[in-house]
PAZAVEX-847862 format. One record per residue (C-alpha): residue in three letters; x, y, z. Coordinates in nm, 3 decimals. Layout:
+-----+---------+---------+---------+
:  aa :      px :      py :      pz :
+-----+---------+---------+---------+
: ALA :       X :       Y :       Z :
...
+-----+---------+---------+---------+
//
This chain:
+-----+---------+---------+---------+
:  aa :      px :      py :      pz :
+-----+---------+---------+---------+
: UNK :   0.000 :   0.000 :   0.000 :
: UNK :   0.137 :   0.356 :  -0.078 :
: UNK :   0.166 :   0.551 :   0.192 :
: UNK :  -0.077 :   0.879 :   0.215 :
: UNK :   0.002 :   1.069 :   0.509 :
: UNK :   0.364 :   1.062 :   0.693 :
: UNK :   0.392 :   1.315 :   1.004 :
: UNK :   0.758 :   1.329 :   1.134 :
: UNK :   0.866 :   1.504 :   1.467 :
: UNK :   0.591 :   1.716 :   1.487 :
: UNK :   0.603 :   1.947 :   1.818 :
: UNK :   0.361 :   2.161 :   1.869 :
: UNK :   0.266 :   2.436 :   2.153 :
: UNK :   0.000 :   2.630 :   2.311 :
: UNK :   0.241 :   2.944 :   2.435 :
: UNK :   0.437 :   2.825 :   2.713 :
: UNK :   0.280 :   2.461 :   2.699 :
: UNK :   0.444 :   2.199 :   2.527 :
: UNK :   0.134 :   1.986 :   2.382 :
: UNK :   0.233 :   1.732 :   2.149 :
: UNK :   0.616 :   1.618 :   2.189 :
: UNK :   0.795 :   1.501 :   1.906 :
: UNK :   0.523 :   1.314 :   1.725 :
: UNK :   0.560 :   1.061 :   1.431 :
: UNK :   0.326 :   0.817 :   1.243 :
: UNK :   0.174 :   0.761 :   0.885 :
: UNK :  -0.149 :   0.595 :   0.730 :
: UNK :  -0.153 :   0.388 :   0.395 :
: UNK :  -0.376 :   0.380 :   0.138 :
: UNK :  -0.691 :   0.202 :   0.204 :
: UNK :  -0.641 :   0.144 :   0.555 :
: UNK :  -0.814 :   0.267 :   0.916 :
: UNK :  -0.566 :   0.423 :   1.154 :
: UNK :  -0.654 :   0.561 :   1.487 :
: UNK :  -0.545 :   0.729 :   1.810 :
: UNK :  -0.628 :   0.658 :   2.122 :
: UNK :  -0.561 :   0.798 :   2.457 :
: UNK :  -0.697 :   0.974 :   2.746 :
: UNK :  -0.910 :   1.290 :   2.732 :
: UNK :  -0.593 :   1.541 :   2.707 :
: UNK :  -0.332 :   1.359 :   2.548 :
: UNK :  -0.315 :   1.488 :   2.229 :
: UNK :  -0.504 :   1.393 :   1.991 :
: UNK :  -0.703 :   1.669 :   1.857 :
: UNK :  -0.456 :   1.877 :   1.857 :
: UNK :  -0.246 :   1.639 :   1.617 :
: UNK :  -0.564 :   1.599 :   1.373 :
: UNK :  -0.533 :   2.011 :   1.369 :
: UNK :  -0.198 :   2.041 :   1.301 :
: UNK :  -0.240 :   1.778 :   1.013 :
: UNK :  -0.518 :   1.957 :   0.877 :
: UNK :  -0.319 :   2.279 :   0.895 :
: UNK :  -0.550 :   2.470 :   1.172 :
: UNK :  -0.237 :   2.473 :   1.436 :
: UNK :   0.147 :   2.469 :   1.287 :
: UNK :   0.415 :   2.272 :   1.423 :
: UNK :   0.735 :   2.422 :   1.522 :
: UNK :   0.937 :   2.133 :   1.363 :
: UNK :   0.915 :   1.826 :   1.188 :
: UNK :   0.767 :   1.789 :   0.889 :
: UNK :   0.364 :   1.659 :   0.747 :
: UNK :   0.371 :   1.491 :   0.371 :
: UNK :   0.020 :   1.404 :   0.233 :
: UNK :   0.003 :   1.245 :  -0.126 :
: UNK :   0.343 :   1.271 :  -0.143 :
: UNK :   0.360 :   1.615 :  -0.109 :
: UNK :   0.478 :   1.853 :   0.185 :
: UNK :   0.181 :   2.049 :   0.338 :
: UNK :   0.348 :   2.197 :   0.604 :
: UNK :   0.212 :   2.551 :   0.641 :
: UNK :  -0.086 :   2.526 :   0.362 :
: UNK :  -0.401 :   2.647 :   0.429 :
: UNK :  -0.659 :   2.441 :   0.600 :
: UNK :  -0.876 :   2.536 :   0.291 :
: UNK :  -0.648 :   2.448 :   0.064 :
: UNK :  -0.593 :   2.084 :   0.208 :
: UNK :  -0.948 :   2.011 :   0.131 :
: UNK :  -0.910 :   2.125 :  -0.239 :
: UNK :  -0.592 :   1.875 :  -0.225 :
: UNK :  -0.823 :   1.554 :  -0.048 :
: UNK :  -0.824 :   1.611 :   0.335 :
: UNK :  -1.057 :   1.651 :   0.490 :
: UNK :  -1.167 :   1.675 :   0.875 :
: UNK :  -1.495 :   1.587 :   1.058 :
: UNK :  -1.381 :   1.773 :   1.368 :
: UNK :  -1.471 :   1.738 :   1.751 :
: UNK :  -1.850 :   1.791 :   1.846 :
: UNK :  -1.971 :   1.786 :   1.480 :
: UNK :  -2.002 :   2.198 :   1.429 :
: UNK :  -2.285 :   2.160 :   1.168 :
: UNK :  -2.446 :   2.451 :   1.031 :
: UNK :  -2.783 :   2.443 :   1.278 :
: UNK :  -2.963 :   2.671 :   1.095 :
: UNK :  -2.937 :   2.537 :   0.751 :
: UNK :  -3.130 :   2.231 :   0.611 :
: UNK :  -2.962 :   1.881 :   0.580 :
: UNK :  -2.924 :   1.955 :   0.213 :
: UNK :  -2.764 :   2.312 :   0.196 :
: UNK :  -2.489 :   2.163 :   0.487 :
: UNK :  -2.369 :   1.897 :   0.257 :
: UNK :  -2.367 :   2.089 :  -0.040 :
: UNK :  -2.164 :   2.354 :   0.174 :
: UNK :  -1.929 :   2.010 :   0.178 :
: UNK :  -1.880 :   2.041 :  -0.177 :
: UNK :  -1.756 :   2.415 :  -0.227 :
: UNK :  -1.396 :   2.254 :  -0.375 :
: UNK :  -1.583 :   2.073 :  -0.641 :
: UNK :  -1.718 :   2.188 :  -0.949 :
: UNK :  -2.093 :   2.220 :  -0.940 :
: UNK :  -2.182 :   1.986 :  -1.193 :
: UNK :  -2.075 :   1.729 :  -0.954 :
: UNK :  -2.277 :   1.828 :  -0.678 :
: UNK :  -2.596 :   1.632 :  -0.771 :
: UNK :  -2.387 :   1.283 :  -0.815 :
: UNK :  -2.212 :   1.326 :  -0.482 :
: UNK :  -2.522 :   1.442 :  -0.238 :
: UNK :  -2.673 :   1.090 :  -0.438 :
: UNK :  -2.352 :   0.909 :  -0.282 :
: UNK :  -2.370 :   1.029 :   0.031 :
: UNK :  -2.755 :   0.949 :   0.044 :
: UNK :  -2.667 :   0.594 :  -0.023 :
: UNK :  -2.429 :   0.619 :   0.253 :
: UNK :  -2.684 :   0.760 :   0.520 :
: UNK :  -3.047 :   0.690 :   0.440 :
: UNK :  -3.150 :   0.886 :   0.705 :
: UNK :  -3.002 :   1.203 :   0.628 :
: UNK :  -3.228 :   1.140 :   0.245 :
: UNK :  -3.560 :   1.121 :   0.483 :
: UNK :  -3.450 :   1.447 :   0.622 :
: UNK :  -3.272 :   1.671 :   0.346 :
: UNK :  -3.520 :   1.902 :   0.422 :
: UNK :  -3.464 :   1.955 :   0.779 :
: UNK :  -3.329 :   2.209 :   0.994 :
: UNK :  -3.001 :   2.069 :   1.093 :
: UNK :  -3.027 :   2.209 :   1.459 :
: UNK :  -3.327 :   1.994 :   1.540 :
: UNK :  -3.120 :   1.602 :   1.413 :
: UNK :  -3.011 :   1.412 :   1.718 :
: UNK :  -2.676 :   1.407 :   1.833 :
: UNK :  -2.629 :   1.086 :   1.635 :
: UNK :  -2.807 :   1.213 :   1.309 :
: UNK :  -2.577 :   1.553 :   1.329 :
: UNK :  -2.252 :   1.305 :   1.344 :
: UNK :  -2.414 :   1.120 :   1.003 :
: UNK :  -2.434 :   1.481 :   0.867 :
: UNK :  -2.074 :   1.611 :   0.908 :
: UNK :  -1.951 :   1.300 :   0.860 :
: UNK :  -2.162 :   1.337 :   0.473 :
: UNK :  -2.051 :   1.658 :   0.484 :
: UNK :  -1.677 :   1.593 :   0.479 :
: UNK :  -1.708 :   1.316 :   0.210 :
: UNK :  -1.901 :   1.587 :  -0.021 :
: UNK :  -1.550 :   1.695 :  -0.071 :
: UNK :  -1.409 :   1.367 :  -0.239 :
: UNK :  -1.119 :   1.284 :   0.020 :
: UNK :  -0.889 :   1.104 :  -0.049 :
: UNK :  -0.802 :   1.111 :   0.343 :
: UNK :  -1.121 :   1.159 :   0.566 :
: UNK :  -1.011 :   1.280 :   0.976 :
: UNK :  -1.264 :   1.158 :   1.210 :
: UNK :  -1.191 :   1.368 :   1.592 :
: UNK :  -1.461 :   1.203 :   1.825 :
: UNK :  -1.712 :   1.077 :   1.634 :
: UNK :  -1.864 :   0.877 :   1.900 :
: UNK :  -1.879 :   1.177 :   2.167 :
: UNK :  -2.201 :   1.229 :   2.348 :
: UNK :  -2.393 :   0.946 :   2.178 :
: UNK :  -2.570 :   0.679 :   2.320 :
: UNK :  -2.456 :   0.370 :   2.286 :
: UNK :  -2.706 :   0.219 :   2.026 :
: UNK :  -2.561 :   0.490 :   1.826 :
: UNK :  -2.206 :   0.442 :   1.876 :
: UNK :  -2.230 :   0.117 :   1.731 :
: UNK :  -2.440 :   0.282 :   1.426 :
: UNK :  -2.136 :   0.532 :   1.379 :
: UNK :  -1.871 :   0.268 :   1.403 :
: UNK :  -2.094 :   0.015 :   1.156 :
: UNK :  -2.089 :   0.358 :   0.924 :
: UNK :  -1.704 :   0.403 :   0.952 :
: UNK :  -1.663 :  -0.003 :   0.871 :
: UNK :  -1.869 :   0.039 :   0.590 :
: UNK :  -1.691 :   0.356 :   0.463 :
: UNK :  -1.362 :   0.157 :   0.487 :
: UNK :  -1.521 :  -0.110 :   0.289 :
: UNK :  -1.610 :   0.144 :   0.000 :
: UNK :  -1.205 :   0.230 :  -0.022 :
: UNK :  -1.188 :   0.543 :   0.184 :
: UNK :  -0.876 :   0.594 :   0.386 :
: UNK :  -0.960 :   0.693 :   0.733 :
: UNK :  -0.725 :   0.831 :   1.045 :
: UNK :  -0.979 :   0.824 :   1.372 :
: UNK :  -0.934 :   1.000 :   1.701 :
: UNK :  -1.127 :   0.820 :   1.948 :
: UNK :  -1.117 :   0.801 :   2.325 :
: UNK :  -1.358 :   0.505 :   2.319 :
: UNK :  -1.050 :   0.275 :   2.284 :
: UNK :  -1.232 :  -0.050 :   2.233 :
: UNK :  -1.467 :   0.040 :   1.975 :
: UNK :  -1.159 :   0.217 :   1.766 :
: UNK :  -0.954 :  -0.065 :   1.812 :
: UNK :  -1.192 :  -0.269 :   1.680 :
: UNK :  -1.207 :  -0.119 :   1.358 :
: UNK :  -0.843 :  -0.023 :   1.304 :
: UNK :  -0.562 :  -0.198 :   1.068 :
: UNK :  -0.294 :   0.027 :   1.305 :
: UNK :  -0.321 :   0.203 :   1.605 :
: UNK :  -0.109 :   0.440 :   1.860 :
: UNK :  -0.147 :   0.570 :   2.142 :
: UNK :  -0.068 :   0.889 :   2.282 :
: UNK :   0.004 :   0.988 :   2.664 :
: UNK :   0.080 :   1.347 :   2.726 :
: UNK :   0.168 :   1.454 :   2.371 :
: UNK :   0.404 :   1.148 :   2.309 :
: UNK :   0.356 :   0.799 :   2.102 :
: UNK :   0.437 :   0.528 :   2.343 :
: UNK :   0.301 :   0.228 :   2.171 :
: UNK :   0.149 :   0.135 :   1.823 :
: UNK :   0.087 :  -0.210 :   1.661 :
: UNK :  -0.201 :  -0.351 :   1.504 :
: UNK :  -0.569 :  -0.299 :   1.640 :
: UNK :  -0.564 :  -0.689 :   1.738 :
: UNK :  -0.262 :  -0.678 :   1.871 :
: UNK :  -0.332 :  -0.313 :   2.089 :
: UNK :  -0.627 :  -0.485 :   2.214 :
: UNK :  -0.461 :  -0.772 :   2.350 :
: UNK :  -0.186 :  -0.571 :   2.528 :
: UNK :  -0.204 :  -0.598 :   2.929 :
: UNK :  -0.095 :  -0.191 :   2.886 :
: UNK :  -0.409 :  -0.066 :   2.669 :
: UNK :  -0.620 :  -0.308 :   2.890 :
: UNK :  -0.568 :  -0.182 :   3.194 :
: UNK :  -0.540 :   0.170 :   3.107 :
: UNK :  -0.823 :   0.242 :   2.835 :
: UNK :  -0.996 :  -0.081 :   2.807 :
: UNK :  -1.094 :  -0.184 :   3.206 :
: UNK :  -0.952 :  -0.497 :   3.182 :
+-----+---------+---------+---------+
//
């Protein structure tokens, strides 16, 4: 598999605080990658540097095989990036519709009607309520929408920060079945998730993060298994 995203040494800092220390990992084509680690650790704030909302002070981020350190965050969409961030930050006051065509402001507009078709496909449920003021979906129906919102933009690379916050868990397991079957349909996918077990579950490769620093990665099978993950994010 080619590789599509390699971050290198990445340090990063919020003034005088020293958040994310010397960072490193990279996700292949076609596969699920995630992050785990406790609330704090790091791991939004790597998913913003990647998508070029914070900047690191070294190190270097390659996407596609290109260097994107310092390029707009609007400008990594155009390229194939693109980020469903923390707490879902949908547009409440716009219909279903007019938030995932907001998705598709990189394309060309002739594409539009093919894509909002895909993405139907993808969620049923956000078809049965195109119409609808975003701002009165459930929690789990607003996660379905930025989630359809970010793939209106064709990524090549789609950044998932929390998707399972706040939800139930009947719907966490809907989300995760969603992110399965969105890995199953070829999309590349690098997920930030401090419900460990369900993340593991899905993921080809995994690290985790503990105050700004990687200190183990592996497979998702084989992160699961460890005595380490277990009996600090699993309960085991």
């Amino acid at each position: 598999m080619a590789e599509l995203l390699k971050v290198d040494d990445i340090n990063v800092y919020y003034g005088a605080i020293h958040a994310i220390k010397g960072v490193s990992f990279h996700v292949d084509e076609g596969e699920i990658v995630t992050l785990i680690g406790a609330n704090g650790a790091g791991k939004s704030t790597t998913l913003q540097t990647v998508s070029g909302l914070l900047r690191s002070k070294t190190g270097s981020i390659t996407f596609d095989g290109q260097s994107i350190g310092g390029v707009p965050a609007h400008r990594l969409v155009e390229r194939g990036l693109a980020q469903v961030p923390e707490g879902r930050r949908v547009f409440l006051q716009m219909t279903v519709e007019e938030n995932l065509e907001m998705g598709a402001y990189t394309q060309p507009k002739a594409n539009t009607p093919g894509s909002l078709e895909r993405v139907y496909v993808q969620f049923p449920r956000l078809k049965e309520r195109r119409r609808q003021i975003a701002g009165t979906l459930s929690g789990g129906e607003q996660q379905m929408l930025a989630m359809g919102r970010a793939l209106m933009s064709k990524p090549k690379l789609l950044m998932l920060d929390e998707p399972s916050m706040g939800l139930a868990p009947i719907l966490v397991e809907q989300i995760f079945q969603i992110i399965r079957d969105l890995h199953k349909a070829g999309t590349t996918i690098l997920l930030v998730e401090q419900n460990a077990q369900m993340a593991l579950s899905v993921a080809n490769r995994a690290y985790v993060l503990e105050t700004g620093k990687i200190t183990l990665s592996g497979t998702g099978e084989e992160l699961i298994h460890s005595d380490e993950v277990r009996k600090a994010y699993l309960g085991g």
